[in-house]
C-alpha distance (Angstrom), angle and dihedral (degrees) to the residues before:
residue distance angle dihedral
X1 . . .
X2 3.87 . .
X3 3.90 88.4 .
X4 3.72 98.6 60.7
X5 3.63 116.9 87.7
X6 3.95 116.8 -94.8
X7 3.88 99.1 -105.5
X8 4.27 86.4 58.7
X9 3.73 97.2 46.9
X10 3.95 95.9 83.0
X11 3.91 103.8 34.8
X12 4.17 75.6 46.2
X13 3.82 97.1 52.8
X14 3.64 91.5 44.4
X15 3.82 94.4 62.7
X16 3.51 89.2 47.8
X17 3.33 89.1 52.1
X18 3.98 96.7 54.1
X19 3.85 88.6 37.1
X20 4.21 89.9 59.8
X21 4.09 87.8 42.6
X22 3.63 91.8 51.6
X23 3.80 100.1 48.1
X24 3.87 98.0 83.5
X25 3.86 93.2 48.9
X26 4.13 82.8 47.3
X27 3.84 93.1 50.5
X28 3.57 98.3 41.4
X29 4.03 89.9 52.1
X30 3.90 91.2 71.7
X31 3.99 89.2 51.2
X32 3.21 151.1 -60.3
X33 4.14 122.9 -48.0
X34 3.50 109.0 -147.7
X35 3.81 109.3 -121.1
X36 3.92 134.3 170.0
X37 4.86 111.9 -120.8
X38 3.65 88.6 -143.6
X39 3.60 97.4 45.4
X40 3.56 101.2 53.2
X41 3.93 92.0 39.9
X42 3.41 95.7 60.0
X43 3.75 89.4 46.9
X44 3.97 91.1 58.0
X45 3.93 78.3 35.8
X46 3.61 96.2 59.0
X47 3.76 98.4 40.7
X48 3.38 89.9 49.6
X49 4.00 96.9 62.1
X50 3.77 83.6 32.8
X51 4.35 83.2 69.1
X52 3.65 95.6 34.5
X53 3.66 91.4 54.4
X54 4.31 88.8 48.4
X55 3.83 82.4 51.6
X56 3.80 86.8 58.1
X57 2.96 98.5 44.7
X58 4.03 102.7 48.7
X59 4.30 83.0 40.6
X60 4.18 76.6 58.1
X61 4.00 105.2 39.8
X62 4.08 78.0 51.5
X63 3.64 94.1 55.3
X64 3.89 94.3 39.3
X65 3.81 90.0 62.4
X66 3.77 104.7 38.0
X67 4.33 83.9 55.1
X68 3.44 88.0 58.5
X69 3.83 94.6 54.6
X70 4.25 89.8 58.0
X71 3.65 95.1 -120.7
X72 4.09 128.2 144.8
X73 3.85 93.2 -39.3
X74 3.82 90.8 -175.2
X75 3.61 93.5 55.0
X76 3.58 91.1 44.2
X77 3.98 89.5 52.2
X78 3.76 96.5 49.1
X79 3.94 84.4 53.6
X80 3.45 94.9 64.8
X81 3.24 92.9 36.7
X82 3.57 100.0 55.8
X83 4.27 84.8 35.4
X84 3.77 88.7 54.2
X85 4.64 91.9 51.4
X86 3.71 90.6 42.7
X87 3.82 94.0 52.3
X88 3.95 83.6 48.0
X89 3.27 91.2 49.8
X90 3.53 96.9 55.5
X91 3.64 87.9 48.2
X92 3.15 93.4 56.0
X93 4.11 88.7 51.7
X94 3.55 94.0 51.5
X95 3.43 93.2 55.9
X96 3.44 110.2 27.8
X97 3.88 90.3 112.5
X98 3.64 124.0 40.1
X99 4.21 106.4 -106.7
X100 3.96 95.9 -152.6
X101 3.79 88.9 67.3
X102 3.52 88.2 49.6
X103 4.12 94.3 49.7
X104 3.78 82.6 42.8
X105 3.65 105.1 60.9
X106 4.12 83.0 38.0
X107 3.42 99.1 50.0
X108 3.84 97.0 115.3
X109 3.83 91.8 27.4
X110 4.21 100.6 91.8
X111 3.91 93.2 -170.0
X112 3.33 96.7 59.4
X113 3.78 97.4 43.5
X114 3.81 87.9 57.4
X115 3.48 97.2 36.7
X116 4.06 83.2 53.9
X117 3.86 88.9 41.4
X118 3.26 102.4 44.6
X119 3.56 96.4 37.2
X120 3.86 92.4 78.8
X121 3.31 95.0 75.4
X122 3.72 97.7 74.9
X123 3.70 79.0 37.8
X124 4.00 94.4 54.5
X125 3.71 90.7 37.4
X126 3.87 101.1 52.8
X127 4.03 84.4 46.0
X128 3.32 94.3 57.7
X129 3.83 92.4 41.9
X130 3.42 90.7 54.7
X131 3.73 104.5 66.9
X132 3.99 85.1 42.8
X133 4.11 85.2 57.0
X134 3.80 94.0 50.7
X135 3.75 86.4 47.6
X136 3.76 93.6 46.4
X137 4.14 84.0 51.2
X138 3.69 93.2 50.9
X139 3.76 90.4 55.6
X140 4.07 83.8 59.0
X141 3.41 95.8 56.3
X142 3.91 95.9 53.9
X143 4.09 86.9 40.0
X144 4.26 90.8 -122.9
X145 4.24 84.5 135.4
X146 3.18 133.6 49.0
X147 3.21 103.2 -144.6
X148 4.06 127.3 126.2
X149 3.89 118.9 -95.4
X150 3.86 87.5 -121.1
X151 4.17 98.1 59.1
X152 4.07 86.7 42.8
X153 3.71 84.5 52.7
X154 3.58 91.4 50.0
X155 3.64 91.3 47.1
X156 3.66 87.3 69.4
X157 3.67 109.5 37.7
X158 3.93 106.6 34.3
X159 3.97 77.3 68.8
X160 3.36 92.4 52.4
X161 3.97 93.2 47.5
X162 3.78 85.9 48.1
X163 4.05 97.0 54.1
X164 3.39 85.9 52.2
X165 3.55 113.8 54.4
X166 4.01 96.6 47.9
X167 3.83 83.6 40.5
X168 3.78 91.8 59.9
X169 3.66 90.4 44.1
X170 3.98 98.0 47.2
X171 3.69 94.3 43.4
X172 3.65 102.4 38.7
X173 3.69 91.6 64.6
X174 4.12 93.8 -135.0
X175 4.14 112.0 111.3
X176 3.83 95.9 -155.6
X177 3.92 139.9 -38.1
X178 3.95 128.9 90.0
X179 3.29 121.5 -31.4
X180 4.29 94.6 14.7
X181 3.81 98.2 133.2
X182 3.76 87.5 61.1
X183 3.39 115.7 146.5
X184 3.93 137.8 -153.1
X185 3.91 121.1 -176.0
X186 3.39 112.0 -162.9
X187 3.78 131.7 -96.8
X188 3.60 106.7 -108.3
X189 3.94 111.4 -133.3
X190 4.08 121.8 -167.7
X191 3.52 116.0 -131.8
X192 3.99 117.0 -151.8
């Protein structure tokens, strides 16, 4: 890549791009790879809190510095505050229904394996985007950007809006039609 000329670099990145995205659907179309639900769920699992805890932890690098400059230390508290429940929250979305039963019941069903699979990386995306958003709002607060309130509003919950939608789709276990963003939380048993 670094020895084609400048104008080729992105039109050739891009086809690499759809080449590495296509090669599951092109291996799985001579058969079926043998592969373990609960394995690859806690995979996605795991890289999923592995995000959401970089989100935190950018939202809280952010905070750090701007309380060091003596700005609005209440507004700066309710941000991570409010950053710290809305990354729970999305936790708790993500895994508000176990994925191996999911890849389970869909382990002959190719859609919904890729939709699942490939669904994560609007999930991994908006994660990540999220901790850059509450960042993006702390630098409002202190006035170091000039951008408007609205667009560092946006930053952080168009992110949100994004998890959520391809996390309702994964997790749910539908690939399209009414009613596919359907939801169940689960019903909370205590344990003596």
């Amino acid at each position: 890549m670094l020895f084609l000329p400048v104008p080729a670099r992105l039109p050739a990145i891009i086809a690499l791009i759809v080449a590495e995205v296509c090669v599951p659907v092109w291996a799985q179309s001579a058969g079926m790879t043998p592969w373990h639900p609960h394995h690859i769920a806690e995979r996605y699992g795991l890289f999923v809190l592995i995000v959401l805890g970089e989100s935190v932890a950018a939202a809280a690098a952010a905070v750090r510095g701007a309380l060091n400059r003596d700005h609005d230390t209440a507004a700066l508290y309710l941000l991570a505050a409010g950053g710290l429940l809305l990354v729970f929250a999305l936790w708790w979305l993500y895994f508000a229904r176990p994925a191996h039963t999911l890849l389970a019941t869909s382990h002959q069903a190719h859609r919904r394996r890729f939709t699942w699979a490939y669904g994560h990386y609007l999930i991994l995306a908006s994660a990540a985007a999220e901790g850059a958003g509450l960042a993006a709002y702390a630098q409002l607060i202190i006035g170091r950007t000039g951008a408007p309130p609205l667009s560092a509003g946006g930053a952080v919950t168009v992110p949100a809006a994004v998890f959520s939608s391809p996390c309702g789709l994964c997790m749910s276990g539908r690939t399209g039609g009414a009613g596919s963003n359907s939801l169940r939380f689960p019903r909370w048993r205590w344990q003596s």
